[in-house]
Each structure stands twice: as structure tokens, then as C-alpha cells.
C-alpha positions as CSV (number, residue, x, y, z in Angstrom):
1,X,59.9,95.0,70.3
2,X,59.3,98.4,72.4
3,X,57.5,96.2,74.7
4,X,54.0,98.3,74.0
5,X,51.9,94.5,73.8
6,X,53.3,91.2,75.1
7,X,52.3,87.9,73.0
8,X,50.9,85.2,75.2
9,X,54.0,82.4,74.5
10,X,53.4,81.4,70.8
11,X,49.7,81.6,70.4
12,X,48.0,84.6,68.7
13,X,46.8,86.3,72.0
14,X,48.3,89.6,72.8
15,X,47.5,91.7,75.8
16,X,49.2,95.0,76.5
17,X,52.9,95.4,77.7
18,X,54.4,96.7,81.1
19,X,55.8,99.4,78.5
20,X,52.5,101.5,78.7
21,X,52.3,101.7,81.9
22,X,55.6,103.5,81.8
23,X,54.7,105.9,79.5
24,X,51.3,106.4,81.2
25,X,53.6,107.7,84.5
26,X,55.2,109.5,82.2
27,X,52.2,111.4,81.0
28,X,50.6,112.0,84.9
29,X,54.4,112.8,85.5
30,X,54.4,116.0,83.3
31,X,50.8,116.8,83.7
32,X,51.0,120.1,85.7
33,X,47.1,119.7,87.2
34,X,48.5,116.5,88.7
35,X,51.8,117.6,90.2
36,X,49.9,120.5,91.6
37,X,47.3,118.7,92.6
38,X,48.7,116.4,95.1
39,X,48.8,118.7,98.3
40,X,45.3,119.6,97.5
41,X,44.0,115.9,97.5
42,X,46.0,115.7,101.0
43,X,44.7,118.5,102.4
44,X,41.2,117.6,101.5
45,X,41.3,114.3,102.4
46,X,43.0,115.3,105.7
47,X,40.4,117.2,106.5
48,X,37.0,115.4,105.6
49,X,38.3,112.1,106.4
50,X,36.7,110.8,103.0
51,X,37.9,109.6,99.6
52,X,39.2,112.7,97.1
53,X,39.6,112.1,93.3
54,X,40.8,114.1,90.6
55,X,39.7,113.9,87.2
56,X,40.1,115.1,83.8
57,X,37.6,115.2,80.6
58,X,38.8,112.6,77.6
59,X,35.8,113.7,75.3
60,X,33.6,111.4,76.4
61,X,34.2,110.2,79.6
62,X,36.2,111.3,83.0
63,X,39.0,109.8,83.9
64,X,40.5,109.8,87.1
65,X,44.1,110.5,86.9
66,X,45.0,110.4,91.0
67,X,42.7,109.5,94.1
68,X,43.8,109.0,98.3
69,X,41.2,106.6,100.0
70,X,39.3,107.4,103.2
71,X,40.8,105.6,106.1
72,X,37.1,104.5,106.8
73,X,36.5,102.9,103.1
74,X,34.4,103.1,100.6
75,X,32.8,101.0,98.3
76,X,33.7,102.5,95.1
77,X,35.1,101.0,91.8
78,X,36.9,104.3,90.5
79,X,40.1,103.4,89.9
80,X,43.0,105.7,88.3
81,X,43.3,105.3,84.0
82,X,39.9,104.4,84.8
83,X,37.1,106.3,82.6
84,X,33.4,106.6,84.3
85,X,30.4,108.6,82.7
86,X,30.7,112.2,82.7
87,X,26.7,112.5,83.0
88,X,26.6,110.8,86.8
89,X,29.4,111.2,88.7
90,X,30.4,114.3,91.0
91,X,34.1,114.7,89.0
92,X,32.2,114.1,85.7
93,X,29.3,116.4,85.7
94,X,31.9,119.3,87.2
95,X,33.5,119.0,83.7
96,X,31.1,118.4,81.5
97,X,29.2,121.3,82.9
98,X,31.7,123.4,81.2
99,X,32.4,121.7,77.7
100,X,31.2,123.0,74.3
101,X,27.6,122.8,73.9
102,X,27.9,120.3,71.0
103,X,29.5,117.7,73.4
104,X,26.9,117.6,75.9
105,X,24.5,117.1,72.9
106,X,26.9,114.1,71.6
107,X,26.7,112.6,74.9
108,X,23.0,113.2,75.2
109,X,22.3,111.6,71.8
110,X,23.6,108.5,73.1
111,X,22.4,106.4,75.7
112,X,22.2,107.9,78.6
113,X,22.9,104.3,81.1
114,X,21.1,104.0,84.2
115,X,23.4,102.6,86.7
116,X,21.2,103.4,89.4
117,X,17.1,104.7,90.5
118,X,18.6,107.8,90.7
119,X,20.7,108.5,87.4
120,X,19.4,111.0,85.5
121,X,19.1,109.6,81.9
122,X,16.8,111.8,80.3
123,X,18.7,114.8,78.2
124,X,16.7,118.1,79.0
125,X,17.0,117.4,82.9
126,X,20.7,116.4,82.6
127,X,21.1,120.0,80.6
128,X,19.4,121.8,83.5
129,X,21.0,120.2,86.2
130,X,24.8,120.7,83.6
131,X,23.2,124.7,84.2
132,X,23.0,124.7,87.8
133,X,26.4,122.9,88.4
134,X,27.6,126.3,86.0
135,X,25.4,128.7,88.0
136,X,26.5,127.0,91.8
137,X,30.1,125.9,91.1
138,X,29.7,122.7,92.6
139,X,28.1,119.5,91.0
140,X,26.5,116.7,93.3
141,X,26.3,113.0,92.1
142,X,23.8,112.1,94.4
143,X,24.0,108.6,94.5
144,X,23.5,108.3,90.4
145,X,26.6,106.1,89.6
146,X,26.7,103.6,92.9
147,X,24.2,103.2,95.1
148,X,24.5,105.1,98.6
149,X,27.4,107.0,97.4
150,X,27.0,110.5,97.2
151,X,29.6,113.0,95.7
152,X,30.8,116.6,95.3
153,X,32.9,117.9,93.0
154,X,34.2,121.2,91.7
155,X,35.8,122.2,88.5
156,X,39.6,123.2,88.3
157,X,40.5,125.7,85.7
158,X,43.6,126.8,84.1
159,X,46.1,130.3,83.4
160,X,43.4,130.7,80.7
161,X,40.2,130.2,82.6
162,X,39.2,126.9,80.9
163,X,38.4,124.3,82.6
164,X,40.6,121.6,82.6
165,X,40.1,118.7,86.2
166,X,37.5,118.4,88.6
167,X,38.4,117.8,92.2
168,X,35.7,115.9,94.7
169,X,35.1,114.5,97.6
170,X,33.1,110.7,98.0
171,X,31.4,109.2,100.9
172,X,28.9,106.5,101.8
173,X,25.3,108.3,101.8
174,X,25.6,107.7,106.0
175,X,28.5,110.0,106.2
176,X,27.5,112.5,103.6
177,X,23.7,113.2,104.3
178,X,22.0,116.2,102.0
179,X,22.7,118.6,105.2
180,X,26.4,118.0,105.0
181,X,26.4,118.6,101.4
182,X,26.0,122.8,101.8
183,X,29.6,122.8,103.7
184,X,31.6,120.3,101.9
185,X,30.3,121.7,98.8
186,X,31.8,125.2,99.9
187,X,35.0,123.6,100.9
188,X,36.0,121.5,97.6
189,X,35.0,124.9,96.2
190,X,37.7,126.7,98.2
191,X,40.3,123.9,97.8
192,X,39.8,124.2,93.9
193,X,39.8,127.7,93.7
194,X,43.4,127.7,95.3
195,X,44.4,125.0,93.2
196,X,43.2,126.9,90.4
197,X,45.3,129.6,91.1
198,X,48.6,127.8,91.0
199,X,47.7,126.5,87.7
200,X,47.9,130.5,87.1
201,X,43.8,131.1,87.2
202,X,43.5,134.7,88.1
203,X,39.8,135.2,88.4
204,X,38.7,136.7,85.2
């Protein structure tokens, strides 16, 4: 009645209803990391020329709640509403990094996918790579959800200091080779940081 799920004519076949995705705008609407966000994903995106998402941490996975596309493309399959693992992507590992010690060990107690060579799927490497993303700032999906596309993200934190989005940049492994990692790295840093402190993030 609300319009939440549509029935397919008379048969017993529902699917969901044009109503959600009203309320979903809604939701991103009065989300205050995603109104803020947007000049940060322009300004990044601007400026590397490559694809910037924003995500946030639903307990399991990370969703990505806003993205701008490179002008020169990328193969990737995030799309926004969309969840992804948290364990191998850039946006993921940047939040997850920061979580409650007994939701990393939920997530590792499950199986850990490979979607490619280079995903990480065993625990006690995922927890000291979780430590370095904590220790660096930054967090690198090095080609561990899609093949030849590398990542880096950086977490996004909140008036209280928690983290609460992750903010990277994607590319095709050709335009983001391991020595352009360094400076992109310390510029999604930089962008975060000053989104960070309009969400009222002071420092300490």
C-alpha cells in the first residue's frame, strides 16, 4: 500500500518498490558525512583524474554511499547501496581497520573469499596488515578485490574521533603503479583529514 514492494500483476512474485528508493535518498539526504562529502570527492577526483568513492561500515560489509567516475574509466563493479567486503577493498580495510576487535574476529571467523591471487584470506595476515593501515593512516587494496585495480583509501572520523567513512581513490594498476602509491596515499590523507574536520574532528 506504501509502495515499499510491488507484486508482479497477479502472480505471487514480489520485487521491491520505487518507494525505497525514496526513502534511501532520504537517508544519504540527511547523512551529514555525505552532504559534506561531496566537495571533497570533487576536489579529489579533480585533481587525480581517477575514480573517488565514499564509504561507510554496515557491520559486515562497506557500502558505498556516493562515488564520481574517472573521465578515463574504470573497470569496476562498485556501485552506490552496493555492499563489497571490508577485508579487500581500499574503502573497506580503512574502516575496518578501526572497528571493535570482536568484529574483525567475526569477519575473520568466516570465510575469508578470494576474489583474486592477491586477496589476503588468511586471518593473522589480514590483522597485521588491519595494524598497519592504523599505524600509516592509509589502507591499500592492492589489486585484492578486481584484478589490476589498485586502491587507496583513508578513514574519515567524526566530532568524536570515531571513525565513521572511508574516502579513496581507484585506478587501473597502469595508472596507479606502487611508486605512485606514496603521494596519492598522502593526498587522500590530507583530503580526509579536512573532511574530518568539518564533520567537527579536532585532532584529539
Amino acid at each position: 500500500a506504501v509502495g515499499i514492494v510491488e507484486q508482479e500483476g497477479d502472480r505471487d512474485f514480489y520485487r521491491l518498490g520505487l518507494k525505497l528508493l525514496e526513502l534511501g535518498s532520504m537517508v544519504l539526504a540527511n547523512m551529514e558525512v555525505h552532504r559534506e562529502a561531496l566537495p571533497c570527492i570533487e576536489e579529489l577526483a579533480r585533481e587525480t583524474g581517477e575514480t573517488v568513492h565514499l564509504g561507510v561500515f554496515d557491520g559486515s560489509q562497506v557500502v558505498s554511499i556516493e562515488k564520481m567516475d574517472s573521465p578515463h574509466g574504470l573497470a569496476s563493479n562498485v556501485t552506490i547501496g552496493k555492499g563489497a567486503p571490508a577485508y579487500c577493498t581500499g574503502v573497506g580495510k580503512a574502516l575496518l581497520a578501526f572497528q571493535p576487535t570482536e568484529v574483525v574476529d567475526r569477519l575473520c571467523r568466516a570465510q575469508l573469499t578470494a576474489y583474486t591471487p592477491q586477496t589476503v584470506t588468511d586471518p593473522v595476515r589480514l590483522r597485521k596488515d588491519l595494524a598497519q593501515v592504523r599505524a600509516q593512516g592509509f589502507a591499500v587494496d592492492n589489486m585484492e578485490h578486481q584484478a589490476d585495480v589498485r586502491c587507496v583509501a583513508a578513514p574519515i572520523r567524526n566530532h568524536s574521533g570515531r571513525v565513521v567513512a572511508s574516502l579513496s581513490v581507484s585506478g587501473p594498476a597502469t595508472r596507479i603503479p606502487k611508486g605512485r602509491i606514496p603521494p596519492l596515499a598522502a593526498r587522500v590523507r590530507e583530503v580526509a583529514a579536512k573532511l574530518s574536520a568539518r564533520l567537527g574532528y579536532t585532532g584529539r
